[in-house]
TIVEXLO-882045 format. One record per residue (C-alpha): x, y, z. Coordinates in steps of 0.001 Angstrom, whole numbers, padded with zeros to 6 digits, always signed. Example, Ala and Ser with C-alpha at 12.3 -4.5 7.8 and 13.67 -1.06 7.14 Angstrom:
// residues 2
+012300-004500+007800
+013670-001060+007140
This chain:
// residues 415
-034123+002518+092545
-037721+001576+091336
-037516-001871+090353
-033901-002547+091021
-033859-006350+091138
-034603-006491+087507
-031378-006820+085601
-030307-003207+084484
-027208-003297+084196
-026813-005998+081115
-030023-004853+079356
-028482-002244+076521
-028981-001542+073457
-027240-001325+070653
-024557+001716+071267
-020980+001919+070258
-019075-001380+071266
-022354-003437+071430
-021937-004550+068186
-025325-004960+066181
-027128-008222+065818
-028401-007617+062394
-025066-006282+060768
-022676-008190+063326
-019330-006964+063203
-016071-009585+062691
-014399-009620+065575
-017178-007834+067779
-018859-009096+070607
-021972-010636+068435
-020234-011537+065310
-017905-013550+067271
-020854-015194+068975
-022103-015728+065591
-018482-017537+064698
-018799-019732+067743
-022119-020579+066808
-021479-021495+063318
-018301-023449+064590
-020561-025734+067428
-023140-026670+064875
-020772-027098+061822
-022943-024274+059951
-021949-021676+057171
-022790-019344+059209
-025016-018789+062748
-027528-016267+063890
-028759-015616+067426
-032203-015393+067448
-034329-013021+069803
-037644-013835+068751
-037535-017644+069151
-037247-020075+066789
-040945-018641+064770
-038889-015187+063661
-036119-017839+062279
-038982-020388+060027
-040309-017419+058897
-037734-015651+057601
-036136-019205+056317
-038644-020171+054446
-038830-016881+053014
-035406-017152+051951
-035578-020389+050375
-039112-019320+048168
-040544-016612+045771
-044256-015906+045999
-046296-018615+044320
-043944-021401+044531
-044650-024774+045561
-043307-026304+048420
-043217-030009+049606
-044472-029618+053724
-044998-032235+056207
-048643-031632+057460
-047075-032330+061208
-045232-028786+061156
-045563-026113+063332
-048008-023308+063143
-045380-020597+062021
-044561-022423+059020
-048144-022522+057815
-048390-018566+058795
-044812-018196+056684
-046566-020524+053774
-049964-018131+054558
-047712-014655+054786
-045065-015863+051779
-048306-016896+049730
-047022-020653+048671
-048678-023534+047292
-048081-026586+050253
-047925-029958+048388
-048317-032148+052073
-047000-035233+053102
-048665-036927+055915
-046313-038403+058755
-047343-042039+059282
-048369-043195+062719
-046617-045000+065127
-049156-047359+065902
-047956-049024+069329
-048346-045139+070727
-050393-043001+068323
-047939-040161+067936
-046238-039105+064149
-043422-040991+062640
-040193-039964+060333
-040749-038380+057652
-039257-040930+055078
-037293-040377+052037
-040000-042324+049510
-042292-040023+050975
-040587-037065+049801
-039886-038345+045956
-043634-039213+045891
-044379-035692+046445
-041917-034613+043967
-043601-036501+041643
-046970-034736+042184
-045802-031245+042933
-045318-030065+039482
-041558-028659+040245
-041686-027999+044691
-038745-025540+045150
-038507-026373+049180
-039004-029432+051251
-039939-028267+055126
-040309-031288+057528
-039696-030971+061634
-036573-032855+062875
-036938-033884+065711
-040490-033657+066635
-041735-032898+070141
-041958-036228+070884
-037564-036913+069751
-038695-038704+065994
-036043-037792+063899
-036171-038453+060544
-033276-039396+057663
-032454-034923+056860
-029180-036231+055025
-031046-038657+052969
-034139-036257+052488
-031469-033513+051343
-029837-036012+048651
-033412-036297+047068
-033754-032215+047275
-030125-032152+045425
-031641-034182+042490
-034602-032218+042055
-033185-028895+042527
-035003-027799+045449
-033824-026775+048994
-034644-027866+051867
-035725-026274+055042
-035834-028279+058658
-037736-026628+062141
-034965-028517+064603
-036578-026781+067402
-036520-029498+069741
-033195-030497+068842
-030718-027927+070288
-029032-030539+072031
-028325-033124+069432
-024743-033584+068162
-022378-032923+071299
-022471-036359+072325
-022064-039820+070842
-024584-040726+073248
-027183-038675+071577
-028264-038420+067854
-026446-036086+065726
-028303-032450+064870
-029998-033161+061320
-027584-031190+059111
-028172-031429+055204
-030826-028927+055570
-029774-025587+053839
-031314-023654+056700
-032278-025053+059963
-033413-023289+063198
-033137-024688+066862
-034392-023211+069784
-031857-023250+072488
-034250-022488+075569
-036208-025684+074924
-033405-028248+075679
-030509-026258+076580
-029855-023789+079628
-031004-020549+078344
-033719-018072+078750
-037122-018276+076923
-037123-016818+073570
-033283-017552+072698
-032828-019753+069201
-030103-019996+066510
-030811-019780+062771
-028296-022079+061061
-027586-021524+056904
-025728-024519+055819
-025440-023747+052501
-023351-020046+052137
-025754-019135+048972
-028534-018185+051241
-026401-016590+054089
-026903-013043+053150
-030749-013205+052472
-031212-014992+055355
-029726-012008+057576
-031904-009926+055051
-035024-011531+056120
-033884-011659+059419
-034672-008042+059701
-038278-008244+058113
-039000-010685+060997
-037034-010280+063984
-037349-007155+066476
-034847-004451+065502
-034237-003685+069745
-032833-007526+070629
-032644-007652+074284
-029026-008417+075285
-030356-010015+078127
-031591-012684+075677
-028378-012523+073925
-026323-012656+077051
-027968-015767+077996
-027147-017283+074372
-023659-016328+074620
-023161-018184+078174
-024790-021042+076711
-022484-021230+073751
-019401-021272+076785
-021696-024267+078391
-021477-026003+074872
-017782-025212+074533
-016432-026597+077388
-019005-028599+079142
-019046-032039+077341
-019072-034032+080640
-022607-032403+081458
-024155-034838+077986
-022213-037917+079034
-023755-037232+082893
-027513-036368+081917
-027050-039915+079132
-026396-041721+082489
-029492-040154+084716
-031360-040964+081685
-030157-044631+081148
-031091-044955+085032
-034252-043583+084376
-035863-046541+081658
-034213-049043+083566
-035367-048517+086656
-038773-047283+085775
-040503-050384+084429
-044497-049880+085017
-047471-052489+083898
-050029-050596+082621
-048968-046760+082278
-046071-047487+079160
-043277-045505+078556
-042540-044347+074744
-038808-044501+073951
-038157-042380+070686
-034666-041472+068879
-033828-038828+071647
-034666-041088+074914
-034131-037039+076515
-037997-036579+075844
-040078-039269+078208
-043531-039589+076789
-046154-041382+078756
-048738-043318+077226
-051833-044051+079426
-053429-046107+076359
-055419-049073+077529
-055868-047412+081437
-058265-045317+083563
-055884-042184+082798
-056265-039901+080223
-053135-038018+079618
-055357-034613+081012
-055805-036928+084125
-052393-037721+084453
-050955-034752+084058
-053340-033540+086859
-052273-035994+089269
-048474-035408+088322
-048763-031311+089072
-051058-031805+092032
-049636-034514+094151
-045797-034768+093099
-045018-031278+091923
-044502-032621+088192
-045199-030272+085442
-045447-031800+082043
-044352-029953+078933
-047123-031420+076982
-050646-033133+077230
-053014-035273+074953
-055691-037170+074767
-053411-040577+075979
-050553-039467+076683
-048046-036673+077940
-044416-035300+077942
-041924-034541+079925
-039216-032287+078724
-035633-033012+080116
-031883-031656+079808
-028346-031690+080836
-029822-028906+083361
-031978-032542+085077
-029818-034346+088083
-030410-037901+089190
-032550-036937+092007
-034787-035176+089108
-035417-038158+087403
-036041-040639+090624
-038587-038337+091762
-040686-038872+088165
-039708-042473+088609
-041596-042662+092241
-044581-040826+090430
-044787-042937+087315
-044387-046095+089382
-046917-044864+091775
-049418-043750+089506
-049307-046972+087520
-050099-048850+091146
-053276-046484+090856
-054328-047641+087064
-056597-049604+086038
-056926-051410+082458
-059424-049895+080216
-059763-051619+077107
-060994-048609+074994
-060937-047588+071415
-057580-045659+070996
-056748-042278+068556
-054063-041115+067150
-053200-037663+068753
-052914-036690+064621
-054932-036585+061580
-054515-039905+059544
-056271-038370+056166
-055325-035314+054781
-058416-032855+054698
-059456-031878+051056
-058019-028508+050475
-061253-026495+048854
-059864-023403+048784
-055868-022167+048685
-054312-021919+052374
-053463-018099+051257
-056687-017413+049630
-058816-019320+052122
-057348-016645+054728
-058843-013285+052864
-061761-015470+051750
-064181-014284+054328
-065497-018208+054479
-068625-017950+056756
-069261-019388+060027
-070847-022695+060312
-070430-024447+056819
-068135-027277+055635
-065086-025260+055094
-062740-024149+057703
-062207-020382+058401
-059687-020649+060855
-056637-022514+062370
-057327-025384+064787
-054627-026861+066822
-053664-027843+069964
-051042-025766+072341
-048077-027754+072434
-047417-028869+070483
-049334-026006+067854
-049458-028226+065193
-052604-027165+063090
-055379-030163+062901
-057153-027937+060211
-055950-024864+058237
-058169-022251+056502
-059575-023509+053130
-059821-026848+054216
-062662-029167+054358
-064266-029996+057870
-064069-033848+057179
-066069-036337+059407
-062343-037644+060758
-061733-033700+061591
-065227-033896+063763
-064440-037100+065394
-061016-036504+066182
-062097-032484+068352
-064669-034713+069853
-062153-037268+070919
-059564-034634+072427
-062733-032443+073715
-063744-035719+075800
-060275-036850+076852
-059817-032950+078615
-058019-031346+075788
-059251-027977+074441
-058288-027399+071008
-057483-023545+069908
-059729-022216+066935
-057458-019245+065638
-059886-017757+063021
-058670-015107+060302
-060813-012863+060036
């Protein structure tokens, strides 16, 4: 048969005794996934997600907000939270992440952070912050989600990059506290591209989360996708021993791997090894180059001084030895550079002329101080500028300084 070795004969639809992932029967084969789901991660309830973890922010935040409402956002999130702010037509009251200085890369989110905002928000009815962030920053969700409690507000946490937290002491917990939380299970766990969970934590929201669900998420799920979700759950069930082993590779990894010049950034999940090149002849685009081209090595991520490399209980020993050689031999190569260094973020919030979901029907012309588009880089797709913002001299300096390290920020515009 005509394309045979695709895989047929688990790719159905939703017929009698296939259950149906947006009205999941108890007991059938996708409610009881659901079940498990909700059971690993401690949630309310669980729902396999299709679509990736975007289809899940959007219809979360959604959930959590009525059309005009204020929410408290940290300017570090992902794209599809300021196209759900854009699409659910909210007023974003930002907090800017602090830098890490030693590295350049976003910090926590912290908890004063979030009661200043309060303060100036006029009555926020959502905090959304990203927990952990590509890089493995995780900031205080349980102490963040007391602060929502007083104020009356909900709050909303992108855990994409944290799928794996929680099933081992030797790894953070997963940042519950959140009300809803979504976590993309292809990014750090074995399964295929596209699979994610959306969590509810707090039962209220359960059935208008499923509700939105269905605005956002395809109504023909592959099963293929959800096949691969369901084995992973059986990985997560019964698999424990595969955390402690990968905490071991990993442990192996830093101590062994000890270079001069290149430096290696150790965050709250030591699972995501970020390379700084600060201070040397690299640039992370150069690195990166030299990684793919003469040791195989492709890195999740690049930027202007540094890169990442994505790992998981799917890594072995020999895995990590091989980066090891390459790191070790690479930072033989370097050379000291004593350069100014950037941030790889903004470090002053661009003035926001006109309303992010004004700004996008606005028809702002080409060419003048306000932006008409999205600008970010892909990974991590965190905007640099959103629509309605003003093109600051920091905005100009920092494209330059990523368009001269090799980096090619996207300019999405709308319209």
């Amino acid at each position: 048969m005509l394309g045979s070795e695709l895989p047929y004969p688990i790719d159905l639809t939703e017929i009698d005794g296939a259950d149906d992932l947006h009205d999941p029967e108890e007991g059938g084969i996708i409610g009881s996934l659901c079940e498990k789901y909700a059971s690993l991660y401690k949630a309310r309830s669980a729902h396999p997600l299709v679509n990736g973890s975007t289809c899940g922010i959007l219809a979360g935040i959604r959930t959590l907000t009525r059309p005009g409402d204020s929410v408290i956002v940290a300017r570090n999130c992902h794209k599809s939270v300021w196209h759900a702010i854009e699409l659910c037509r909210l007023d974003p009251i930002c907090i800017l992440p602090p830098i890490i200085e030693e590295h350049g890369i976003c910090g926590a989110i912290t908890p004063d952070a979030v009661e200043e905002a309060f303060e100036r928000s006029g009555g926020a009815v959502c905090v959304i912050l990203t927990s952990p962030t590509y890089e493995g920053v995780i900031s205080d969700v349980g102490a963040i989600a007391e602060i929502c409690r007083k104020h009356n507000a909900a709050l909303f946490v992108d855990a994409a990059h944290g799928a794996h937290l929680g099933f081992s002491e030797h790894f953070p917990e997963f940042p519950r506290g959140a009300d809803i939380a979504v976590t993309s299970l292809h990014k750090t766990l074995p399964a295929l591209t596209g699979t994610a969970l959306g969590l509810v934590f707090n039962e209220k929201y359960s059935a208008r989360f499923a509700r939105n669900l269905g605005v956002f998420e395809t109504s023909s799920p592959s099963y293929i996708l959800m096949n691969s979700i369901a084995k992973c759950a059986d990985i997560l069930s019964d698999r424990s021993d595969l955390f402690n082993t990968y905490r071991a590779i990993l442990d192996d990894f830093y101590a062994s791997t000890q270079p001069k010049k290149l430096k290696l950034i150790k965050t709250d999940d030591v699972g995501k090894i970020s390379i700084s090149t600060r201070n040397t002849t690299f640039t992370g685009s150069s690195l990166a180059k030299a990684l793919r081209e003469r040791f195989g090595i492709e890195p999740e991520m690049v930027h202007s001084d540094y890169l990442l490399c994505m790992t998981s209980i799917c890594d072995t020993a020999e895995n990590l030895a091989a980066l090891s050689r390459a790191i070790i031999t690479l930072d033989s190569e370097a050379e000291y550079l004593d350069g100014k260094s950037y941030p790889s973020f903004i470090t002053e919030l661009p003035p926001a002329e006109i309303p992010l979901a004004e700004a996008v029907w606005s028809n702002i012309p080409d060419g003048g101080e306000i932006s008409n588009a999205y600008v970010w880089v892909y990974p991590p797709g965190v905007p640099l500028l959103l629509p309605g913002e003003r093109i600051t001299d920091e905005i100009k300096k920092h494209l330059e300084m990523l368009k001269n390290s090799g980096i090619s920020p996207k300019i999405i515009k709308t319209s």
